[in-house]
DSSP file (Angstrom, degrees, kcal/mol; ACC not computed):
  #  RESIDUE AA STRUCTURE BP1 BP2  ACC     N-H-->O    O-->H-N    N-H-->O    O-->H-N    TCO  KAPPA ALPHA  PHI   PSI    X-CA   Y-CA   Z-CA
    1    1 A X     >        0   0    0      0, 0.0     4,-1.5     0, 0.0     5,-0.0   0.000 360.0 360.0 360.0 -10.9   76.2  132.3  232.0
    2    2 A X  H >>  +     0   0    0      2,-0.2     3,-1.7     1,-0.2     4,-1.0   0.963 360.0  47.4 -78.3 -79.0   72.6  131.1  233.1
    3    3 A X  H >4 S+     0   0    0      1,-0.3     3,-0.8     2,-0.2     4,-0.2   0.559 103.1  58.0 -21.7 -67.7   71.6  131.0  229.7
    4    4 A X  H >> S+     0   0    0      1,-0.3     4,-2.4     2,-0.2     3,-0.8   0.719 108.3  43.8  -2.5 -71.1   74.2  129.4  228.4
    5    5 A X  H <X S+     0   0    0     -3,-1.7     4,-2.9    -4,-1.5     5,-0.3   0.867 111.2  58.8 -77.5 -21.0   73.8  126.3  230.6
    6    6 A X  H << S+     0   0    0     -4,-1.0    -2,-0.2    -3,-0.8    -1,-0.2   0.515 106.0  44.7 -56.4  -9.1   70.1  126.5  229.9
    7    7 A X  H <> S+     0   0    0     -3,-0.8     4,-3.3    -5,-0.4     5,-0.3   0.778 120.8  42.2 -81.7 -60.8   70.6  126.2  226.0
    8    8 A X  H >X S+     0   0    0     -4,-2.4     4,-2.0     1,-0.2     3,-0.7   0.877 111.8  57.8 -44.4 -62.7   73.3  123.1  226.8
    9    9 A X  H 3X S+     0   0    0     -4,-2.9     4,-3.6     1,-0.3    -1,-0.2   0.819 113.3  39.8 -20.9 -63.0   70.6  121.9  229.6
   10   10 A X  H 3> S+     0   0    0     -5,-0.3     4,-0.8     1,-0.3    26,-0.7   0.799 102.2  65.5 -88.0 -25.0   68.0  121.6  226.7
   11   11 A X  H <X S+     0   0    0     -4,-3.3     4,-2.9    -3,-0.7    -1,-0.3   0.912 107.7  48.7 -42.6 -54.0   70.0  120.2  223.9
   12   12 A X  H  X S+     0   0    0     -4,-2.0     4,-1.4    -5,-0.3    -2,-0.2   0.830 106.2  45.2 -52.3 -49.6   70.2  117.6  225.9
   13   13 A X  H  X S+     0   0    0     -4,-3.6     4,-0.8     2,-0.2    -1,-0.2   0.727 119.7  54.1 -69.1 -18.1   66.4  116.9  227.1
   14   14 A X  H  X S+     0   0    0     -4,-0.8     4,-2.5     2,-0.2     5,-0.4   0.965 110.8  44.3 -75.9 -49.9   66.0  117.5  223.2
   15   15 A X  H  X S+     0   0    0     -4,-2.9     4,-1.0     1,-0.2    -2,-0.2   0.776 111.6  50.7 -49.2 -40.0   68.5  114.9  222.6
   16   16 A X  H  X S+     0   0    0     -4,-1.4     4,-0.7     1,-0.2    -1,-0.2   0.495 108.8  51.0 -68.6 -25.7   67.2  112.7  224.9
   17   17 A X  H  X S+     0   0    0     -4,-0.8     4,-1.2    -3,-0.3    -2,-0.2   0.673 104.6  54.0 -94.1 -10.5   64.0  112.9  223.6
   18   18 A X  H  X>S+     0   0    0     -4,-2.5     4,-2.8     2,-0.2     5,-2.1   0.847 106.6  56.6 -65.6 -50.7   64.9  112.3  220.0
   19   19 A X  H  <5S+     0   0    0     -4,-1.0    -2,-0.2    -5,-0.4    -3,-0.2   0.919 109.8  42.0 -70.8 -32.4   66.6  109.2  221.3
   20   20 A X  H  <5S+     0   0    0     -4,-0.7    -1,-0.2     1,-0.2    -2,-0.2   0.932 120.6  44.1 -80.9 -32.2   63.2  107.7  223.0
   21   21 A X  H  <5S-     0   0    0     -4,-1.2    -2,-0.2    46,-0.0    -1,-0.2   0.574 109.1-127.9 -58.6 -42.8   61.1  108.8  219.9
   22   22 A X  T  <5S+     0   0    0     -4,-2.8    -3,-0.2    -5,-0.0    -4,-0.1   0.781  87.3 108.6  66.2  43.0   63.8  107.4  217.6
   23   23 A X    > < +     0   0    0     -5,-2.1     3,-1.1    -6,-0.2    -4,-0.2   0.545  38.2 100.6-107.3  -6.4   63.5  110.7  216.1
   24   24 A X  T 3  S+     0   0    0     -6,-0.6     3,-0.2     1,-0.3    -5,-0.1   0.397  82.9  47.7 -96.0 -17.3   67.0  112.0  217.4
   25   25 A X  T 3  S+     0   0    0     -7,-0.2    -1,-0.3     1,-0.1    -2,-0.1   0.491 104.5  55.1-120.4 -19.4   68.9  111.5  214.2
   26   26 A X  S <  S+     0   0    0     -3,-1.1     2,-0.2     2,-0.1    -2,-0.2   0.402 104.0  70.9 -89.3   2.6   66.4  113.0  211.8
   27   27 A X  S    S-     0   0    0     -3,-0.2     2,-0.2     1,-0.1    -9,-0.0  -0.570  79.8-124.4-113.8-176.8   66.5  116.4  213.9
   28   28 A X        -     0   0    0     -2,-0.2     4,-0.2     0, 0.0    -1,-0.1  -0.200  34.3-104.6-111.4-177.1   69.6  119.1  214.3
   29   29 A X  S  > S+     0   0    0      2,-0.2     4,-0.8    -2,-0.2   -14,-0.1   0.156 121.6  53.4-117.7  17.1   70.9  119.9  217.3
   30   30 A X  H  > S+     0   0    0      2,-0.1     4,-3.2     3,-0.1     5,-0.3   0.591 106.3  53.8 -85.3 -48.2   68.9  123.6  217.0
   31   31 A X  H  > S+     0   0    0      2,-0.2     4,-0.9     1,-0.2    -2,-0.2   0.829 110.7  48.4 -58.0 -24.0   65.9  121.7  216.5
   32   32 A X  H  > S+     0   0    0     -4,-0.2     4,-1.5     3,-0.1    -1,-0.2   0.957 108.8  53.5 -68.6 -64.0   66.9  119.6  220.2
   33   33 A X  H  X S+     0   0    0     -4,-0.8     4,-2.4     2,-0.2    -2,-0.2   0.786 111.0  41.4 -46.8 -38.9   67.5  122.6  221.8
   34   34 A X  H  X S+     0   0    0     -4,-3.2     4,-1.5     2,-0.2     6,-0.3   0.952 125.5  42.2 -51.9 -72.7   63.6  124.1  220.7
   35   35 A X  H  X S+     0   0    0     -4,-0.9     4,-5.7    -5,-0.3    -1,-0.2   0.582 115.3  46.6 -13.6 -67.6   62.4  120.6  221.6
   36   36 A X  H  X S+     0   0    0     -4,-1.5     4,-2.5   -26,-0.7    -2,-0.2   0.905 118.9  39.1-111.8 -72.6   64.5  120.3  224.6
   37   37 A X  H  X S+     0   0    0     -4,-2.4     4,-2.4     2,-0.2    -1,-0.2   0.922 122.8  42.3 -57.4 -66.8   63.5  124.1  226.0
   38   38 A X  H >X S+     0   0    0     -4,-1.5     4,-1.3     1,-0.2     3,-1.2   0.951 115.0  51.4 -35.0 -61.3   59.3  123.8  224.8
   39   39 A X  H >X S+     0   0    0     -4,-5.7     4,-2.2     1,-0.3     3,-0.6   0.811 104.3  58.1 -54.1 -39.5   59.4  120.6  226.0
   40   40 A X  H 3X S+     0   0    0     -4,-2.5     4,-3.3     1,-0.3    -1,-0.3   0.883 108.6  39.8 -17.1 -73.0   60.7  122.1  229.0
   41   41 A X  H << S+     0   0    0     -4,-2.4    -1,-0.3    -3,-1.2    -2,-0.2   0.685 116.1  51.5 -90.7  -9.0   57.9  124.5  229.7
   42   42 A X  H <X S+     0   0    0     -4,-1.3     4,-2.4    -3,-0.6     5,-0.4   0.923 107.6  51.0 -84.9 -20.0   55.0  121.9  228.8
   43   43 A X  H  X>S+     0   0    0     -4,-2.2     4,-5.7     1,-0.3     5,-0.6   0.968 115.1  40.9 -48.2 -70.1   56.2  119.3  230.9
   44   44 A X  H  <5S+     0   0    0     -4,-3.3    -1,-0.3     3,-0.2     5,-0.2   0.493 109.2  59.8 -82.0  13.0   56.5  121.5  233.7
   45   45 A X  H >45S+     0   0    0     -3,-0.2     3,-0.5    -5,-0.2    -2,-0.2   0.815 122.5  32.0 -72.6 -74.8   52.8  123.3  232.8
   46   46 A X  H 3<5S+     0   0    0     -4,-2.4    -2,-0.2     1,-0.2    -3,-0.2   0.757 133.2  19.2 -44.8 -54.2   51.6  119.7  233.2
   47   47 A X  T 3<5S-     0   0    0     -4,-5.7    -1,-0.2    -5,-0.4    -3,-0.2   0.740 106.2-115.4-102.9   0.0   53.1  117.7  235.4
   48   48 A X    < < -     0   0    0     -5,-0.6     2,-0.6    -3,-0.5    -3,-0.1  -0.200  42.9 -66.9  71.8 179.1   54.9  120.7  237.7
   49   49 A X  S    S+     0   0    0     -5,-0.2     2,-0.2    12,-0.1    10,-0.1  -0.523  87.1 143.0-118.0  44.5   58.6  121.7  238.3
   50   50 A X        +     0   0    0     -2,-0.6    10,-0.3     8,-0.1    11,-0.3  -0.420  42.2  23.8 -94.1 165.3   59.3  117.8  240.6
   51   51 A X  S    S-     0   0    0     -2,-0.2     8,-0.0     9,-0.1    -2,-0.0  -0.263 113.8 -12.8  76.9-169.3   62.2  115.6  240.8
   52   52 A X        -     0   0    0      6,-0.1     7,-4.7     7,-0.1     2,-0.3  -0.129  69.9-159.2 -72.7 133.8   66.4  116.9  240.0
   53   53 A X  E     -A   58   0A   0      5,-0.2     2,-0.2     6,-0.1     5,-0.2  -0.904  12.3-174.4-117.7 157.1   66.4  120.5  238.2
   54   54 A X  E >  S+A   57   0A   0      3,-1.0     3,-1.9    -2,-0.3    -2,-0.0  -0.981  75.0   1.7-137.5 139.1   69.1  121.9  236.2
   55   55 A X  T 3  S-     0   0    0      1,-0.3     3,-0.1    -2,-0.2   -49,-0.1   0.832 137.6 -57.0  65.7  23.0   69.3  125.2  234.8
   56   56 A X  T 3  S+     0   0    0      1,-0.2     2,-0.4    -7,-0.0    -1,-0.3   0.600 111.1 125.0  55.6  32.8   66.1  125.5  236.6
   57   57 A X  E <   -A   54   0A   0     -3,-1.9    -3,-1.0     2,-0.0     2,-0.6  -0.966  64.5-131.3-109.2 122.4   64.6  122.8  234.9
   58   58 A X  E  >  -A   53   0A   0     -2,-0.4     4,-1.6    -5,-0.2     2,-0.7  -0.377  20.3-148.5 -83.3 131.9   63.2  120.2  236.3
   59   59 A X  T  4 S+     0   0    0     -7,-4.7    -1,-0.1    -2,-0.6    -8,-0.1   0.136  83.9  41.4 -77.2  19.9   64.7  117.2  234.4
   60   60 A X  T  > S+     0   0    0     -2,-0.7     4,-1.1   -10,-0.3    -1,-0.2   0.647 116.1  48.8-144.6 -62.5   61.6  114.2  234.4
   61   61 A X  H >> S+     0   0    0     -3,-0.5     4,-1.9   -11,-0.3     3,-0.7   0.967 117.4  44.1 -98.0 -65.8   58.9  116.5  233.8
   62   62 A X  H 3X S+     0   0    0     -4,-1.6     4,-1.0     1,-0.2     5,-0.2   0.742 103.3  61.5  13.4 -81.6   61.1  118.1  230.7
   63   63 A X  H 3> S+     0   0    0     -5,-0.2     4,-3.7     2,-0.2     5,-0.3   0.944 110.7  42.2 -53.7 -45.1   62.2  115.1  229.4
   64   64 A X  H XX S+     0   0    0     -4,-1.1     4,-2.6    -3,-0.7     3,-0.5   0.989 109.5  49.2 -99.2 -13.3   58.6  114.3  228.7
   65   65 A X  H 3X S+     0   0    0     -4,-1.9     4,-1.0     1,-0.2    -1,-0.2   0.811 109.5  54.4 -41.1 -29.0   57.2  117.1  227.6
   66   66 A X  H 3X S+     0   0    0     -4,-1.0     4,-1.0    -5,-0.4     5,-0.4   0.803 116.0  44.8 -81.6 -26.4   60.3  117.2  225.0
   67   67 A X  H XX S+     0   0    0     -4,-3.7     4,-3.8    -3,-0.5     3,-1.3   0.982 111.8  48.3 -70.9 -55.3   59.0  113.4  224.2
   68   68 A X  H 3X S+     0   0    0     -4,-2.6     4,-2.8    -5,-0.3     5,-0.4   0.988 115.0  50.5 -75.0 -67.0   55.2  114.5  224.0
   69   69 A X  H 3X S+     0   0    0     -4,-1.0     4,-1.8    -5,-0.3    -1,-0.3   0.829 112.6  43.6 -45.9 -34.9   56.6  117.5  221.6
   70   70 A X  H <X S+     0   0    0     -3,-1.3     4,-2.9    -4,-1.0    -1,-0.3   0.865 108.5  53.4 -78.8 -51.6   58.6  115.4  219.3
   71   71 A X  H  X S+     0   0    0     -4,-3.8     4,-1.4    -5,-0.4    -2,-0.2   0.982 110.2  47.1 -54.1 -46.8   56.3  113.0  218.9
   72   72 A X  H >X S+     0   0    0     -4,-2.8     4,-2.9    -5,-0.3     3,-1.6   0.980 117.0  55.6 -61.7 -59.4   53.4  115.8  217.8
   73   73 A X  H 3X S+     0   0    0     -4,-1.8     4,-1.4    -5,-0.4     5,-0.4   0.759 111.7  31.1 -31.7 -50.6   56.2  117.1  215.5
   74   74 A X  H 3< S+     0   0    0     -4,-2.9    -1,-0.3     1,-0.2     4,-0.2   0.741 113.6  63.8-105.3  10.3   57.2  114.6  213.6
   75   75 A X  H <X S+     0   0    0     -3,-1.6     4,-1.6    -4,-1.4    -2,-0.3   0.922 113.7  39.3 -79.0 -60.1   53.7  113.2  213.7
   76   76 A X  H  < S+     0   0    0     -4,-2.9    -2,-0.2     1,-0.2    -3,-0.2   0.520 116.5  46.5 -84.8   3.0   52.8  116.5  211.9
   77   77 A X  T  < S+     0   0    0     -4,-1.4     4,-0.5    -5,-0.2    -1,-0.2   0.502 110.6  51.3-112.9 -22.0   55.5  116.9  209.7
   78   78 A X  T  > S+     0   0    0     -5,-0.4     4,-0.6    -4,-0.2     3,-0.3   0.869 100.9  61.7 -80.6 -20.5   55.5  113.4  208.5
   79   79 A X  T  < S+     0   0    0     -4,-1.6    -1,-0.2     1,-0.2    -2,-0.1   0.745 104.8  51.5 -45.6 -44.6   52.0  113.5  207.7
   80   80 A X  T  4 S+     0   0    0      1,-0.2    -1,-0.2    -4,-0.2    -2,-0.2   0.203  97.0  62.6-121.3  21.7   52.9  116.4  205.1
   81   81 A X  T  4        0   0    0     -4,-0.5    -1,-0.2    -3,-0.3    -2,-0.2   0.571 360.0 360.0 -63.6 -38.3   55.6  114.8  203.2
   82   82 A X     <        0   0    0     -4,-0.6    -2,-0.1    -3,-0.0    -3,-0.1   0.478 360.0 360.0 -65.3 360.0   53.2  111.9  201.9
């Protein structure tokens, strides 16, 4: 059941980071979850595991690592469409 809310958990920081990016609408909702779970674990390599967790994520440090990750993303994949 852990899991479970850790997928949901990260669709969400994915979502959320789509929406700050303005990226949120060109991506799927697998492609939040990746976001939303990587972003997950660089946020908290970087800034550490502070502020409200869910699913044992701490939700702050998450969200921007799920920004920082989207942004590199669609930075390198819009680059190799042109």
């Amino acid at each position: 059941m852990h899991w479970l809310w850790v997928l949901i958990i990260g669709a969400i920081i994915g979502a959320i980071a789509g929406a700050i990016t303005s990226k949120g609408k060109s991506m799927g909702w697998i492609a939040n979850i990746v976001a939303g779970l990587v972003g997950s674990s660089i946020g908290e390599a970087i800034l550490g595991s502070w502020g409200p967790q869910l699913a044992g994520m701490a939700i702050i440090p998450s969200i921007i690592g799920a920004v920082i990750v989207v942004a590199l993303v669609s930075f390198f994949v819009g680059k190799s469409k042109n």
